[in-house]
C-alpha positions, 0 to 999 in steps of 0.5 A: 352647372348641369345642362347635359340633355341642353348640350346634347341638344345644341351639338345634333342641331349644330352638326346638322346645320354645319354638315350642310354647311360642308356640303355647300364647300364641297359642291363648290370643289367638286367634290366625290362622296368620300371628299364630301364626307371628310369635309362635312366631318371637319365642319362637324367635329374639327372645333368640338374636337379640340375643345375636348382634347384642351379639355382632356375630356373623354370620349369625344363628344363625337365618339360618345354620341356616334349617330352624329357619325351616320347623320352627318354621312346620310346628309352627304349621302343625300347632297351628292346622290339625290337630285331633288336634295343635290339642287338645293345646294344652288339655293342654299349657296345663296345662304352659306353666310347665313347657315355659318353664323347658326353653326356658329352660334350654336358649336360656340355656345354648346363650347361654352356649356361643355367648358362650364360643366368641367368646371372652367372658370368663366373666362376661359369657358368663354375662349373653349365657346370661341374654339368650339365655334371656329376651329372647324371652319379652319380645319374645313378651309385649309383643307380646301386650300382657303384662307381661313374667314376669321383671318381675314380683315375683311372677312367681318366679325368671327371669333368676336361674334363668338366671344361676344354672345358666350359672354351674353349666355354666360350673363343669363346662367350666373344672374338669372339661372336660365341656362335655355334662355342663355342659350337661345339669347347667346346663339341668336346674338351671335347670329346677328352680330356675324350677319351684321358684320358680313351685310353691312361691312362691320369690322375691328378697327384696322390694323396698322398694317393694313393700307388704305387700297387693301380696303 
C-alpha cells in the first residue's frame, strides 16, 4: 500500500495533539522552557522514532518532515511564555485522558501505515502500530520519574486499545480498500476503547500476582 500524503497527515496531527500533551506533563513538573521542550519531543517522536530504528527506515520521520521540529517548539514557546495560552493548561489538565487517547489513536495507526508501506506482514505491522503509540509516553514518563501508564494494572487498556484498532483499520484496508476510512474508523476505536477502559474502569483480566487489596 501507498498512502504517504495519509501518513504525513496523521503524524503533524499526532504531534500536534501529543506536544500539547508534553505540556500538560511539564506545567505538572514545573518545568522551564528547555525542560518543556525535551518533553514534548519525547511525547512527539519518542514511539515514531523507534518504530523507524526497528524498521531501519530513514530518515526519521522527524528528520524528513523537520517542521514538525519548529511546531512542536512554538507550541512550548507558547504554553510557557503566553498568558492567555499558559491558562489553558488548567482546562486542558482536566482532559489529559482525553488528549492521550487521540494521540494515541493517531501515532498507532500512523505506525501501522508506516509498517505496511515497507512492506511487513500484517501482524507485525499491527505491533510497529502499537510501538508507534506508546513508546512515547514511556520515554516522557520515566524522564519525569513515573511509572509508565501501560504498565500499570490499574492503569486501564493501553497497548491493547492500541492493537485492537490497528487490526480494525487493517480490516478496512485489505476488505474494502479504504485506507481513510480505516484510518478514521481505526483512530476513533482506540479513542473509545481507552476512554472507556479510564471512565468506566475497563481492564485485562487480573494477574495472578495481584491481590485483591492492591484493587
Amino acid at each position: 500500500m501507498e498512502n504517504i500524503s495519509l501518513i504525513t497527515f496523521i503524524e503533524a496531527a499526532a504531534v500536534m495533539v501529543s506536544s500539547v500533551s508534553g505540556m500538560i506533563k511539564a506545567a505538572e513538573k514545573k518545568m522551564d522552557l528547555v525542560g518543556a521542550y525535551s518533553v514534548a519531543l519525547l511525547v512527539c517522536f519518542g514511539g515514531g522514532t523507534l518504530r523507524d530504528l526497528l524498521l531501519n527506515r530513514r530518515p526519521f520521520f522527524w528528520v524528513e518532515n523537520e517542521i514538525y521540529l519548529f511546531i512542536v517548539l512554538l507550541v512550548t514557546i507558547a504554553f510557557v511564555y503566553v498568558p492567555s495560552v499558559h491558562n489553558l493548561t488548567k482546562t486542558l489538565h482536566r482532559r489529559t485522558n482525553t488528549i492521550e487517547a487521540i494521540g494515541l489513536g493517531l501515532f498507532s495507526i500512523s505506525g501501522l501505515f508506516a509498517a505496511l508501506n515497507m512492506g511487513m506482514p500484517l501482524f507485525s505491522s499491527s505491533l510497529m502500530g502499537v510501538i508507534t503509540g506508546v513508546a512515547g509516553g514511556v520515554f516522557r514518563d520515566v524522564v519525569i520519574n513515573e511509572i509508565p501508564v501501560i504498565f500499570k494494572f490499574k492503569g486501564g487498556l493501553y497497548a491493547v486499545a492500541s492493537f485492537i484498532g490497528c487490526w480494525i483499520c487493517i480490516f478496512f484496508l485489505y476488505f474494502f480498500d479504504a485506507a481513510f476510512t480505516g484510518f478514521i474508523i481505526g483512530a476513533i476505536s482506540i479513542v473509545g476503547i481507552r476512554l472507556t477502559s479510564v471512565y468506566f474502569g475497563l481492564k485485562l483480566p487480573k494477574p495472578l500476582w495481584v491481590n485483591d487489596e492492591e484493587d
